[in-house]
N, CA, C and O atoms as a Maestro MAE file, in Angstrom:
{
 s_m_m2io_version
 :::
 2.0.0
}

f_m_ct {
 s_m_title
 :::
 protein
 m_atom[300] {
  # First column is atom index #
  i_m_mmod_type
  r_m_x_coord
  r_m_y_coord
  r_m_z_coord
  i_m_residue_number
  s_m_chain_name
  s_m_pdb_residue_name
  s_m_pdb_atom_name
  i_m_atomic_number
  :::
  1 25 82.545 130.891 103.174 1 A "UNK " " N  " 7
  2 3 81.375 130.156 102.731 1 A "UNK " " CA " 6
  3 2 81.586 129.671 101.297 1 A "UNK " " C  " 6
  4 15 82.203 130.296 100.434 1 A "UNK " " O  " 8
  5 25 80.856 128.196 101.113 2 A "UNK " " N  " 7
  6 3 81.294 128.378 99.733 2 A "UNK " " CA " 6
  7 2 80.475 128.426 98.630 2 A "UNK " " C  " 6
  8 15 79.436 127.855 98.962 2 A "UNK " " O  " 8
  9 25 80.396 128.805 97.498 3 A "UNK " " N  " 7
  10 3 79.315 129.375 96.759 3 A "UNK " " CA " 6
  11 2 78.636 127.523 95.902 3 A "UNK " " C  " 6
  12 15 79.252 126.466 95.766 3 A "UNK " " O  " 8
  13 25 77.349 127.853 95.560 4 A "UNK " " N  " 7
  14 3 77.152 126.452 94.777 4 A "UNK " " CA " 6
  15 2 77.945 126.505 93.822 4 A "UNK " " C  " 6
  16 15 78.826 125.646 93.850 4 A "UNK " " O  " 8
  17 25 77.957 127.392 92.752 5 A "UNK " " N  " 7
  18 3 78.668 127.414 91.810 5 A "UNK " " CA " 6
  19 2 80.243 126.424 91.865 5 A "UNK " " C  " 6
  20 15 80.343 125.361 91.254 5 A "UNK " " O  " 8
  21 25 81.025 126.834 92.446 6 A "UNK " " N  " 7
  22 3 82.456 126.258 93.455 6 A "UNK " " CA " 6
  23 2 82.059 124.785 93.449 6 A "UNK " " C  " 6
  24 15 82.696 123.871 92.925 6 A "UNK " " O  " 8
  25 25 80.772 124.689 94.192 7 A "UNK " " N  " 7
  26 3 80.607 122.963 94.317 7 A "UNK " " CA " 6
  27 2 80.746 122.373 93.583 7 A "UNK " " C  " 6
  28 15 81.559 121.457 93.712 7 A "UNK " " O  " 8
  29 25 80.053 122.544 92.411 8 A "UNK " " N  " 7
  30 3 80.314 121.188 91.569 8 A "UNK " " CA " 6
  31 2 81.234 121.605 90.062 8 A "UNK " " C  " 6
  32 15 81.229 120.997 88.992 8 A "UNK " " O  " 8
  33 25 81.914 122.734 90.406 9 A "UNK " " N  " 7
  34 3 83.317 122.738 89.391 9 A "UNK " " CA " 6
  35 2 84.490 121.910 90.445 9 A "UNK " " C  " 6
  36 15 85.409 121.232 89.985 9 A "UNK " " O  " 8
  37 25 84.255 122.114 91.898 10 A "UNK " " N  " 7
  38 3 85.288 121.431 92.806 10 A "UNK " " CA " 6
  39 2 84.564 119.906 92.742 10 A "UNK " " C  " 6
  40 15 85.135 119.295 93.645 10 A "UNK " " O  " 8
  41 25 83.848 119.238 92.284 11 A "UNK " " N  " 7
  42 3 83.339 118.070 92.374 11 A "UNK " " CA " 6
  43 2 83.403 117.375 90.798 11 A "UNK " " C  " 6
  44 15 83.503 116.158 90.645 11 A "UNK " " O  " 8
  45 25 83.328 118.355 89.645 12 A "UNK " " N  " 7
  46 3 84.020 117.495 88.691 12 A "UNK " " CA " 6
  47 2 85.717 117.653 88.749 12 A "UNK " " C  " 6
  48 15 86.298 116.997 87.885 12 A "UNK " " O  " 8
  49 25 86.235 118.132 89.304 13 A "UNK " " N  " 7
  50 3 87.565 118.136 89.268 13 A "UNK " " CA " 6
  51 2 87.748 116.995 90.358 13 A "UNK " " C  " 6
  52 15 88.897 116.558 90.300 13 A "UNK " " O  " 8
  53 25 86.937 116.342 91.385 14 A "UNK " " N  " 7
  54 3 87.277 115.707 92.211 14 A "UNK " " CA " 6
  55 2 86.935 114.057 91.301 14 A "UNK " " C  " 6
  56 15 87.510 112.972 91.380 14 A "UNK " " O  " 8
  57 25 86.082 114.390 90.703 15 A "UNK " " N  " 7
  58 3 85.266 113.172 89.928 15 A "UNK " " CA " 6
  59 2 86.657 112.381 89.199 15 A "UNK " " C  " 6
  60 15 87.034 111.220 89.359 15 A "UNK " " O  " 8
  61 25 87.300 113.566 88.276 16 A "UNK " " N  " 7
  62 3 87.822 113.488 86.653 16 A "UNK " " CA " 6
  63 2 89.310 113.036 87.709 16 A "UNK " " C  " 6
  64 15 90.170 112.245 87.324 16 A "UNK " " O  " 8
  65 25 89.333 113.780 89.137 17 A "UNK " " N  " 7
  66 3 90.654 112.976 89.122 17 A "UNK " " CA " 6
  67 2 90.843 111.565 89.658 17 A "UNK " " C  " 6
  68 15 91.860 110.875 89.597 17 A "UNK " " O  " 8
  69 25 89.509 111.234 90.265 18 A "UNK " " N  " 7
  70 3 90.050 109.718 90.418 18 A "UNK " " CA " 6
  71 2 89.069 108.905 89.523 18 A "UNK " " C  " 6
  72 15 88.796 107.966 90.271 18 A "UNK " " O  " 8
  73 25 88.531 108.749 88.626 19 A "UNK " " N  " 7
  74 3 87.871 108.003 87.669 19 A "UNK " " CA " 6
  75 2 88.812 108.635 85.947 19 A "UNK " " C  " 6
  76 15 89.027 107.739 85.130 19 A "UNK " " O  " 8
  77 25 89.049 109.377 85.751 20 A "UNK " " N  " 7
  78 3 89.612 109.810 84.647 20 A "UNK " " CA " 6
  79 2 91.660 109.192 84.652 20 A "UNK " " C  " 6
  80 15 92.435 108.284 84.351 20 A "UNK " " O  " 8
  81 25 91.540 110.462 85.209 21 A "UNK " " N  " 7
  82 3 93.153 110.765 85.534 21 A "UNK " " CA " 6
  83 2 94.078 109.632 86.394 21 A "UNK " " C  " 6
  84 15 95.269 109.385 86.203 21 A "UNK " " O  " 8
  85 25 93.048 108.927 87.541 22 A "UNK " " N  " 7
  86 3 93.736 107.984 88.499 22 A "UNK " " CA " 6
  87 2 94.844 109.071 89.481 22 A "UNK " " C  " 6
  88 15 95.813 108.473 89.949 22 A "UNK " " O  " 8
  89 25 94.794 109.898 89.658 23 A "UNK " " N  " 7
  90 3 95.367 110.684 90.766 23 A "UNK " " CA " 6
  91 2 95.409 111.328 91.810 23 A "UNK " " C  " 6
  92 15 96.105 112.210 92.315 23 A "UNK " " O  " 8
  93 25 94.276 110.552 92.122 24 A "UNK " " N  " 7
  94 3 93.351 110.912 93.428 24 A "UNK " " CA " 6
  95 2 92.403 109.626 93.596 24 A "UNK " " C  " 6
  96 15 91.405 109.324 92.941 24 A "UNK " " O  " 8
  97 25 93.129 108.834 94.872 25 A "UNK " " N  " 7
  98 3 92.648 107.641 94.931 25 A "UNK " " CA " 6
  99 2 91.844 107.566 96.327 25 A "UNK " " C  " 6
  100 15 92.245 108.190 97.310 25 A "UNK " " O  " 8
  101 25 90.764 106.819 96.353 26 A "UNK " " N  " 7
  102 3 89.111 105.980 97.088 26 A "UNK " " CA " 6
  103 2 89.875 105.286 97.953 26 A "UNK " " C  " 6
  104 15 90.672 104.368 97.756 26 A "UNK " " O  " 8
  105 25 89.463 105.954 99.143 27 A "UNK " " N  " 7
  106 3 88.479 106.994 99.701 27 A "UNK " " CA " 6
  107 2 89.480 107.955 100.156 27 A "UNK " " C  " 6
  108 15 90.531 107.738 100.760 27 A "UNK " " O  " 8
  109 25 88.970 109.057 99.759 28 A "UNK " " N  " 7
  110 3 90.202 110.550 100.261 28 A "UNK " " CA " 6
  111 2 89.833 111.422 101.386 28 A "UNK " " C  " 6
  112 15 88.667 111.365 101.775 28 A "UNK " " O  " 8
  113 25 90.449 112.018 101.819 29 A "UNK " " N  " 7
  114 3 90.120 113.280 102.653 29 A "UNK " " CA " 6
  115 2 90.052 114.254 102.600 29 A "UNK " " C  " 6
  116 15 90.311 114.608 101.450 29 A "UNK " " O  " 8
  117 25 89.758 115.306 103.422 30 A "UNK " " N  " 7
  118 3 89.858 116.564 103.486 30 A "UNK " " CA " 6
  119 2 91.064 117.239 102.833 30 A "UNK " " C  " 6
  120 15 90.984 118.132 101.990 30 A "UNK " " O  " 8
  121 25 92.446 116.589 103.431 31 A "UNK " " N  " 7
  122 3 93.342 116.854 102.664 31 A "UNK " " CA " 6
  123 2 93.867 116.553 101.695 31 A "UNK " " C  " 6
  124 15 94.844 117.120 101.206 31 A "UNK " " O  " 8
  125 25 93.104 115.298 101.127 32 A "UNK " " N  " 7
  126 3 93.863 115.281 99.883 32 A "UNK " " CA " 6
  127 2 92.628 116.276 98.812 32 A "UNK " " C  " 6
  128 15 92.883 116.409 97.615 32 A "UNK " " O  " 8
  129 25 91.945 116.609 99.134 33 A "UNK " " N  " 7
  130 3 91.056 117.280 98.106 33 A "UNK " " CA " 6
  131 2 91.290 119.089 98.222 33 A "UNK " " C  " 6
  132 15 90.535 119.928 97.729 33 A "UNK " " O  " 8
  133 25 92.151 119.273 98.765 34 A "UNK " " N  " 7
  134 3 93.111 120.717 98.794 34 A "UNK " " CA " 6
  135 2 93.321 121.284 97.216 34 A "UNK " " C  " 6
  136 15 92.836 122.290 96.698 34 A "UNK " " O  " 8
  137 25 93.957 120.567 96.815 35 A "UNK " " N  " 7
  138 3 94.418 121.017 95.398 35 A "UNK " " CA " 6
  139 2 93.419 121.169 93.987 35 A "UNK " " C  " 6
  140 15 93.831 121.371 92.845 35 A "UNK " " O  " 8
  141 25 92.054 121.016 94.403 36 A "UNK " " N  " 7
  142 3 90.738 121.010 93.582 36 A "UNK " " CA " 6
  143 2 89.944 122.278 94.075 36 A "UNK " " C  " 6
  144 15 89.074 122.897 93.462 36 A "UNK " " O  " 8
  145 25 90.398 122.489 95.193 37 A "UNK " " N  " 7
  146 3 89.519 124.185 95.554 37 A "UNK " " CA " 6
  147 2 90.681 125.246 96.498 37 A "UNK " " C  " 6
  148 15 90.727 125.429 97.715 37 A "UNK " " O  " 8
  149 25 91.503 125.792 95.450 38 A "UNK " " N  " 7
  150 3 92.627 126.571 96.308 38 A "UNK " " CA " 6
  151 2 92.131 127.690 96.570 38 A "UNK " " C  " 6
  152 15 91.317 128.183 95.789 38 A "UNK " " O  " 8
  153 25 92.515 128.351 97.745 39 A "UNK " " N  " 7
  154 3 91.744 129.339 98.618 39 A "UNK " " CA " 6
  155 2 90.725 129.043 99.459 39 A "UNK " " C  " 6
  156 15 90.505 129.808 100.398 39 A "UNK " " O  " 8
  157 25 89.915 127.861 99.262 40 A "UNK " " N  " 7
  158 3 89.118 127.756 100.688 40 A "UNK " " CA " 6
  159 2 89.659 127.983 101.973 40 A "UNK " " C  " 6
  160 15 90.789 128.434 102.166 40 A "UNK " " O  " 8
  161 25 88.846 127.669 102.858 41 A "UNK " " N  " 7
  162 3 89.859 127.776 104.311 41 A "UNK " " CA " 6
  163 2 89.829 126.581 104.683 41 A "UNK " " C  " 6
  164 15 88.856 125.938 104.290 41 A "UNK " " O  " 8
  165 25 90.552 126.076 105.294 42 A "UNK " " N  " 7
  166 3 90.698 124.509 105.731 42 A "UNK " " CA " 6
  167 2 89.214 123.959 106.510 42 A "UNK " " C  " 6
  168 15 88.626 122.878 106.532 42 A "UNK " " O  " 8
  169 25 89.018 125.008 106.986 43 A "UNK " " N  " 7
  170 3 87.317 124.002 107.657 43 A "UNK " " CA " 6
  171 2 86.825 123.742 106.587 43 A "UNK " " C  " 6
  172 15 86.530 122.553 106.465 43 A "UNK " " O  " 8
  173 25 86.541 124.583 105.471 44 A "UNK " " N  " 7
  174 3 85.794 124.449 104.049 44 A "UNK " " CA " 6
  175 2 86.070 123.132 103.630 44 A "UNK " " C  " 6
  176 15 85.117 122.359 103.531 44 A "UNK " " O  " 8
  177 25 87.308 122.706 103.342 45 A "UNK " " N  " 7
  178 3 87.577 121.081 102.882 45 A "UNK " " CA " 6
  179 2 86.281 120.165 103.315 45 A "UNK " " C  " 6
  180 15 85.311 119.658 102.752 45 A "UNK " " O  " 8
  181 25 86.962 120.267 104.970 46 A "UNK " " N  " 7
  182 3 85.530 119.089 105.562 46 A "UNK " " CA " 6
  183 2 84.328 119.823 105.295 46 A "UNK " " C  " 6
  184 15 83.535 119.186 104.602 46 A "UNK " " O  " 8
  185 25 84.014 120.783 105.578 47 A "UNK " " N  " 7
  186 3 82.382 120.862 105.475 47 A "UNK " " CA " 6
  187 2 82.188 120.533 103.993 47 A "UNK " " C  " 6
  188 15 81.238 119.767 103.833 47 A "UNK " " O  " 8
  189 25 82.831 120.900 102.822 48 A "UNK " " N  " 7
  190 3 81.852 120.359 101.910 48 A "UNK " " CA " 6
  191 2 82.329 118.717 101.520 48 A "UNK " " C  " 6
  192 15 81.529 118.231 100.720 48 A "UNK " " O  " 8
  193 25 83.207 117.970 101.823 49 A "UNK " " N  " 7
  194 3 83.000 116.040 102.089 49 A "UNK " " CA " 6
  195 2 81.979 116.312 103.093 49 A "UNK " " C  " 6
  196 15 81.068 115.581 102.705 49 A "UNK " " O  " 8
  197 25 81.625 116.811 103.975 50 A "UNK " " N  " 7
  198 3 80.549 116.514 105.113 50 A "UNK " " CA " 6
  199 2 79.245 116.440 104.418 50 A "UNK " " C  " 6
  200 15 78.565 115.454 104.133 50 A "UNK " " O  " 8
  201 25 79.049 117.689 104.211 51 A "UNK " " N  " 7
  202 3 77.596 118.584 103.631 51 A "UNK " " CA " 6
  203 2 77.192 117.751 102.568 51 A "UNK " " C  " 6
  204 15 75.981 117.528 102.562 51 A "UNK " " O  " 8
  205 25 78.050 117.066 101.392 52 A "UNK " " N  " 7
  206 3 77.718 117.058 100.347 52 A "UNK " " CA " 6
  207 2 77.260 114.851 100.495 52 A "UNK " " C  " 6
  208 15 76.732 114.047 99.727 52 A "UNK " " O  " 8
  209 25 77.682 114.788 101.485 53 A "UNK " " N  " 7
  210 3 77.768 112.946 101.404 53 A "UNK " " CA " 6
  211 2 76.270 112.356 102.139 53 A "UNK " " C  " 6
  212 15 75.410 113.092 102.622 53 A "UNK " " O  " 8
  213 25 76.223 111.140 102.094 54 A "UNK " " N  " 7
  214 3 74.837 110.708 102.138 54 A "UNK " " CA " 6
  215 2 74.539 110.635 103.059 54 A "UNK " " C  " 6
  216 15 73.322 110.562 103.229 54 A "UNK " " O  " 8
  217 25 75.438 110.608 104.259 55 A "UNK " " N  " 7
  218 3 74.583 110.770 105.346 55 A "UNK " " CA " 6
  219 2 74.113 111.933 106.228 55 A "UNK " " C  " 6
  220 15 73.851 112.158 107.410 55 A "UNK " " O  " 8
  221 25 74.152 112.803 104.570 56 A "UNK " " N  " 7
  222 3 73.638 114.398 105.341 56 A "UNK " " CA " 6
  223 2 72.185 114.609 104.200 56 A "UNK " " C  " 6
  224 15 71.249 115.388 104.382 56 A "UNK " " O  " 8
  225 25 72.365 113.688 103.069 57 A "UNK " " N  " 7
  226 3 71.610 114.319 101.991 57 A "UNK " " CA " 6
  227 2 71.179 113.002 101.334 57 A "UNK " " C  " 6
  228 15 71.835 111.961 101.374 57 A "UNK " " O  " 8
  229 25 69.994 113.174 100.722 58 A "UNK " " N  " 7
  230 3 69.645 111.801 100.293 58 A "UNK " " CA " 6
  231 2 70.637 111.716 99.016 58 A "UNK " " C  " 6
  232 15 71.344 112.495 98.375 58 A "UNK " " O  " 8
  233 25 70.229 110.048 98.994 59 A "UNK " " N  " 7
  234 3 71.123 109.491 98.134 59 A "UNK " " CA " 6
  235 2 71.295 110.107 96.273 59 A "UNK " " C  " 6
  236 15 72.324 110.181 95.602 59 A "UNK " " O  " 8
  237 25 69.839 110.466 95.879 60 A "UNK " " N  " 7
  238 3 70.034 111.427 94.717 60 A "UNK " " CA " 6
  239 2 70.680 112.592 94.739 60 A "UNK " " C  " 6
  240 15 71.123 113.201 93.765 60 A "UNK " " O  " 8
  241 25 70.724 112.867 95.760 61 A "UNK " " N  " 7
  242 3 71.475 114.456 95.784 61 A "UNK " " CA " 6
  243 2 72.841 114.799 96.428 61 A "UNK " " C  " 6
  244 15 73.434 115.878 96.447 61 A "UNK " " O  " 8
  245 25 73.183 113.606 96.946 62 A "UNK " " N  " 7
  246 3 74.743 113.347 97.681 62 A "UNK " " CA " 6
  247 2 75.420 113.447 96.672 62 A "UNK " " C  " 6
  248 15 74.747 113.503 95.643 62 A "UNK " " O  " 8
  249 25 76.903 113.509 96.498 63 A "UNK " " N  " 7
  250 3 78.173 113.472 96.103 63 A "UNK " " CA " 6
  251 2 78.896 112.199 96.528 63 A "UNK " " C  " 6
  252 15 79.231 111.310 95.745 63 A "UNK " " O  " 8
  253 25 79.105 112.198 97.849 64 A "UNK " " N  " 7
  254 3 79.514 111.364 98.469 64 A "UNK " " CA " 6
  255 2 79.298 110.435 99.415 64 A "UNK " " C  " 6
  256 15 78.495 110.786 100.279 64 A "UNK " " O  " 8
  257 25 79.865 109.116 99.553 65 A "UNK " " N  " 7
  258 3 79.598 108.299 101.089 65 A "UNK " " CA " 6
  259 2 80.893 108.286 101.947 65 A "UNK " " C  " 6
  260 15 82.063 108.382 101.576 65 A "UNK " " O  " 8
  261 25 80.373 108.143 103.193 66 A "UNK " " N  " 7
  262 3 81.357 108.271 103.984 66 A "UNK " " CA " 6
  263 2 81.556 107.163 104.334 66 A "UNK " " C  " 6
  264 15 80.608 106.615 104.897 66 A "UNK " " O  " 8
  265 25 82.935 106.311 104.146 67 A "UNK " " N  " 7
  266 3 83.371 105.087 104.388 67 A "UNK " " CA " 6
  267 2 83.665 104.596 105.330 67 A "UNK " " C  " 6
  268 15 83.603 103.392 105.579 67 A "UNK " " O  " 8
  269 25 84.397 106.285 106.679 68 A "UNK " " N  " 7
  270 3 84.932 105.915 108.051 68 A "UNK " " CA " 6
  271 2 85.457 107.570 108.053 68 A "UNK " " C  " 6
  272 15 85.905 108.296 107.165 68 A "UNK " " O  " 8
  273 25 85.175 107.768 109.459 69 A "UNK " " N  " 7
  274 3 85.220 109.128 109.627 69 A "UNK " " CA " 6
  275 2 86.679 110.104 109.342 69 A "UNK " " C  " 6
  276 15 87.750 110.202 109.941 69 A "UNK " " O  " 8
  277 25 86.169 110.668 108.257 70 A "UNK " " N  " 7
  278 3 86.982 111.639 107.784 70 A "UNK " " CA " 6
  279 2 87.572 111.174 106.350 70 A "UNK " " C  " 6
  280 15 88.690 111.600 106.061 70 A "UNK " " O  " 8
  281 25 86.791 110.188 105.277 71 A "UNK " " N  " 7
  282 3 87.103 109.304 104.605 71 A "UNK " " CA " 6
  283 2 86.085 109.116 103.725 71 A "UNK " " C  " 6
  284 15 85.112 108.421 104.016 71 A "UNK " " O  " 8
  285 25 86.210 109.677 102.654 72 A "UNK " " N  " 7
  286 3 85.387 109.283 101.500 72 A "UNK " " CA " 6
  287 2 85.566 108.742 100.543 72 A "UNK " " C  " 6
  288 15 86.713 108.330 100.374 72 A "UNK " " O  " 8
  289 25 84.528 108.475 99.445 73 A "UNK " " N  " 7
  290 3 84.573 107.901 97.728 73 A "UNK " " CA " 6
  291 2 83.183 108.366 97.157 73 A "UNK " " C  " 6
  292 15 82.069 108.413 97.679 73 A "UNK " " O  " 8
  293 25 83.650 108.700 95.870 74 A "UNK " " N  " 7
  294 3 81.984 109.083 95.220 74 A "UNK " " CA " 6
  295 2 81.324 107.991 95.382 74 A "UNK " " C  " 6
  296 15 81.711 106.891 95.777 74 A "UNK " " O  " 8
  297 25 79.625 108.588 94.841 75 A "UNK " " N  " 7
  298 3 78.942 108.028 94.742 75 A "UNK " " CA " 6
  299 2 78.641 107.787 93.306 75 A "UNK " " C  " 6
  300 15 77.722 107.033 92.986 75 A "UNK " " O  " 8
  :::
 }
 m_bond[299] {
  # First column is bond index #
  i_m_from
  i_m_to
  i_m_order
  :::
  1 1 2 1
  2 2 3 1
  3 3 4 2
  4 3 5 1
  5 5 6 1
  6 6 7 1
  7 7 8 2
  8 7 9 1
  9 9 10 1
  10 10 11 1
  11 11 12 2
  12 11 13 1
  13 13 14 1
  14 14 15 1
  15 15 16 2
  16 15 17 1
  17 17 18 1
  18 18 19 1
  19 19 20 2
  20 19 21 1
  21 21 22 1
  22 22 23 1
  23 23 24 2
  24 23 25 1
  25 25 26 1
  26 26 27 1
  27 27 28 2
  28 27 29 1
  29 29 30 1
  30 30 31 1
  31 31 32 2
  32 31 33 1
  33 33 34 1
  34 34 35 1
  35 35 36 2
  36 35 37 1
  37 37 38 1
  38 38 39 1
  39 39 40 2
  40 39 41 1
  41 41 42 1
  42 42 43 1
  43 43 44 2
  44 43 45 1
  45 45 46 1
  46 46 47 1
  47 47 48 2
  48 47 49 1
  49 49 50 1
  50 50 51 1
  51 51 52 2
  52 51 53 1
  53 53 54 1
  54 54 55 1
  55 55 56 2
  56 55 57 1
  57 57 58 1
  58 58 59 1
  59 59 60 2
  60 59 61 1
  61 61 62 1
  62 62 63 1
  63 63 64 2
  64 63 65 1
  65 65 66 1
  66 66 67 1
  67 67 68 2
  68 67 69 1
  69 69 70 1
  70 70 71 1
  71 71 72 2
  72 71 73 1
  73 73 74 1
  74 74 75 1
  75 75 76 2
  76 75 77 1
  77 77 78 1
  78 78 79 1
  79 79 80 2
  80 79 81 1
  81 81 82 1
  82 82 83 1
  83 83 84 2
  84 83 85 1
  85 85 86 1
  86 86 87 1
  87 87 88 2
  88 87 89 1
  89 89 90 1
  90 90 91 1
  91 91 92 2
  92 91 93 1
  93 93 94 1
  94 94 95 1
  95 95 96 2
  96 95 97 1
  97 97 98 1
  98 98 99 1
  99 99 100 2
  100 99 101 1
  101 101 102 1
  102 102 103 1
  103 103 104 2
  104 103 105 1
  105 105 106 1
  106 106 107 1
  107 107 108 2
  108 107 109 1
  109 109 110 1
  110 110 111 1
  111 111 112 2
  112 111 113 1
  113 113 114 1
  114 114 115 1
  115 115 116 2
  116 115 117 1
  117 117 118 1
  118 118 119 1
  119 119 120 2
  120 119 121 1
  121 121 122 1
  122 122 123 1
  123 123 124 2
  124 123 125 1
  125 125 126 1
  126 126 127 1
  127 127 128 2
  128 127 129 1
  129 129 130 1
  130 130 131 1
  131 131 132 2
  132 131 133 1
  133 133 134 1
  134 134 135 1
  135 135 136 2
  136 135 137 1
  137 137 138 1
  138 138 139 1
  139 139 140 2
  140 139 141 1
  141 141 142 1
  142 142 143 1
  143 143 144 2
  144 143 145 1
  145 145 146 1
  146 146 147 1
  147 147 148 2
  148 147 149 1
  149 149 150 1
  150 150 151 1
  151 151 152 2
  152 151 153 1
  153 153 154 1
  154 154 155 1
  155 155 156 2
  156 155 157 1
  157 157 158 1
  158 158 159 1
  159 159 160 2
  160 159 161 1
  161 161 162 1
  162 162 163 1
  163 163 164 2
  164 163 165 1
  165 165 166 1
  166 166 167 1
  167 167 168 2
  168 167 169 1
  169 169 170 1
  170 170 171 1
  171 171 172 2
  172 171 173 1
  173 173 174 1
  174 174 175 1
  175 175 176 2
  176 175 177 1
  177 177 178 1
  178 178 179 1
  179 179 180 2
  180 179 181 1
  181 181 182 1
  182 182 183 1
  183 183 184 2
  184 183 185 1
  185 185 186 1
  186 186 187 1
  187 187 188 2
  188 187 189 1
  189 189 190 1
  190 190 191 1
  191 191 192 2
  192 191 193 1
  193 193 194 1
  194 194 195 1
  195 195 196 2
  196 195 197 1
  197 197 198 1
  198 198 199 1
  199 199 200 2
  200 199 201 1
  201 201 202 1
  202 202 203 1
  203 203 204 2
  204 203 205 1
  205 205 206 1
  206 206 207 1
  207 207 208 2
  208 207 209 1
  209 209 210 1
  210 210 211 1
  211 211 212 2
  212 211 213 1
  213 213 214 1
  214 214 215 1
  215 215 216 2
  216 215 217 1
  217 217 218 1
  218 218 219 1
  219 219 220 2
  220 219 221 1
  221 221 222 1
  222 222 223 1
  223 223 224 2
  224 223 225 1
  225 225 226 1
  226 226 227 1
  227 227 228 2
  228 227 229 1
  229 229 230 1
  230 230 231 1
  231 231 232 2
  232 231 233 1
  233 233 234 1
  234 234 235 1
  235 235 236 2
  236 235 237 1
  237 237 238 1
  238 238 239 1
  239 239 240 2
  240 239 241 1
  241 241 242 1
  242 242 243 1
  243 243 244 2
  244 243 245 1
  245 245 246 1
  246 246 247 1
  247 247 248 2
  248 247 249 1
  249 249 250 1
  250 250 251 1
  251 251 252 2
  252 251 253 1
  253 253 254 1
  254 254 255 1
  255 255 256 2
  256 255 257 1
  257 257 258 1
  258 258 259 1
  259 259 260 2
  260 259 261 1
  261 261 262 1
  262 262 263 1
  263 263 264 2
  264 263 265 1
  265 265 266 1
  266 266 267 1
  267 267 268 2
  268 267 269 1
  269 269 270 1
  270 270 271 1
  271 271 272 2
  272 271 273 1
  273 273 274 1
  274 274 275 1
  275 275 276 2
  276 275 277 1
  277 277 278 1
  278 278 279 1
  279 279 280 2
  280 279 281 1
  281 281 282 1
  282 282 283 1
  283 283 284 2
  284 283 285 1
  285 285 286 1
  286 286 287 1
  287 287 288 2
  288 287 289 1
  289 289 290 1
  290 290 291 1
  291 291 292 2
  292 291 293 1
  293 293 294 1
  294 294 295 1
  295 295 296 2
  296 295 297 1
  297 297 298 1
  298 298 299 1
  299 299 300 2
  :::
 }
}
């Protein structure tokens, strides 16, 4: 499970790497967002791109949109 806390230290690290850094490029996946939360378990990847994007959560409170299944970019 993953804790809130986790969320959004794994969501500015997801932010800073493709708006900051450019090393993590729009729209990513499950797997490329591996290396921002080590130790999850691989379902964990997708559920939180799932959980956290707009078409689970309104648009103030999303993270993400989903561009095409299994395929994201911030919001």
């Amino acid at each position: 499970m993953i804790r809130s806390d986790d969320k959004f230290t794994v969501f500015q690290r997801i932010r800073y790497a493709v708006l900051i850094e450019k090393t993590l490029s729009e729209p990513f996946s499950a797997k490329d967002i591996r290396r921002f939360a080590r130790g999850w378990t691989y379902t964990c990847y997708h559920s939180f791109l799932a959980y956290n994007c707009s078409d689970k959560l309104p648009e103030e409170e999303a993270l993400f949109v989903r561009v095409e299944r299994g395929r994201y970019r911030l919001l």
